[in-house]
N, C-alpha and C positions, 0 to 999 in steps of 0.2 A: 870138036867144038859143038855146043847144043845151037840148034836152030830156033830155041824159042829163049825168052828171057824168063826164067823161071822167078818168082818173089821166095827168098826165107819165109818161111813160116812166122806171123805175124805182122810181116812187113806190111801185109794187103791191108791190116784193122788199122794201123798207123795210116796209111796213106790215104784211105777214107776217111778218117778226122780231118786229115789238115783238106782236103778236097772239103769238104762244110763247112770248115773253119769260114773260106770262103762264104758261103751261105749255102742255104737248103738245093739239092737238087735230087733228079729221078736217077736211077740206077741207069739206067743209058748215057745220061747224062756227067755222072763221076767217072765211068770207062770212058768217054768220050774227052772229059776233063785231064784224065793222069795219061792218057796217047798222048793228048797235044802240047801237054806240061812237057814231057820227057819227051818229046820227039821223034813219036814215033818207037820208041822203045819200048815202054812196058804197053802193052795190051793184056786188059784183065776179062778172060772170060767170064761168064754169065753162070757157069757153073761152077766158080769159086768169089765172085762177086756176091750175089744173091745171099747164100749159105752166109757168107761173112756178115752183109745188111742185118741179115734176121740177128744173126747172135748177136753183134752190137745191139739194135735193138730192145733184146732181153734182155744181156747186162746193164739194160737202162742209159748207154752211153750215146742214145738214139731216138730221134721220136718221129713217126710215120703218120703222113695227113695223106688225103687223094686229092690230088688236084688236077688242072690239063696243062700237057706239056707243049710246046712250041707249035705241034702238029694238029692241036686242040684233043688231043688221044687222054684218056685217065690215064695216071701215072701215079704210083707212090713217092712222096716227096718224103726226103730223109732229111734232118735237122742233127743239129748237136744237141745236146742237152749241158747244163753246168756239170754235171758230172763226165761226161764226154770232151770237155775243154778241158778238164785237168789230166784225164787219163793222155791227152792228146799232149800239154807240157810233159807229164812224166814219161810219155814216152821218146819226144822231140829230145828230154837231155837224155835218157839211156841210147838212144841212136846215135846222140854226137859222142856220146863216149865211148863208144864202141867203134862206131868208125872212125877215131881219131887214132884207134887204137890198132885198128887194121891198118890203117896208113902208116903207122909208123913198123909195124910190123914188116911188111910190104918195101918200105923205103930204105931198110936194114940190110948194112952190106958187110 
């Protein structure tokens, strides 16, 4: 049995959309968000977090301002962009379909 919850590949850029979806926050602040979402389940390091922010960013599904965080500390704030709200639907229906499709796989006797 793994001792850590590991993310598929991808899962992590999905789950940062919908964490904005919500509205803009700092990278501490989205790991801080998807623990407490999931209960304590997924914790996303800072060295597959980070890497991920930057490349969304680049593919433009991303837009990064400095602001201060709770602590008054400079922090990068991450936004969606409209092109980051539809990769975030396109990717919300290929997850339901896909995990619709594990489950039934799974439920098959």
């Amino acid at each position: 049995m793994r001792s850590k919850t590991d993310l598929l590949q991808g899962t992590l850029d999905l789950l940062i959309l919908k964490t904005l979806a919500l509205g803009p926050r700092h990278g501490w602040g989205i790991a801080q968000r998807l623990q407490q979402i999931s209960d304590e389940v997924l914790q996303v390091n800072q060295g597959s977090l980070y890497p991920a922010l930057h490349r969304l960013e680049q593919q433009g599904l991303l837009t990064a301002s400095w602001g201060s965080s709770d602590n008054n500390r400079q922090a990068k704030f991450y936004a969606l962009t409209n092109a980051g709200r539809r990769q975030l639907d396109a990717e919300t229906a290929h997850w339901t379909r896909m995990s619709t499709a594990i489950a039934r796989v799974l439920a098959a006797t």
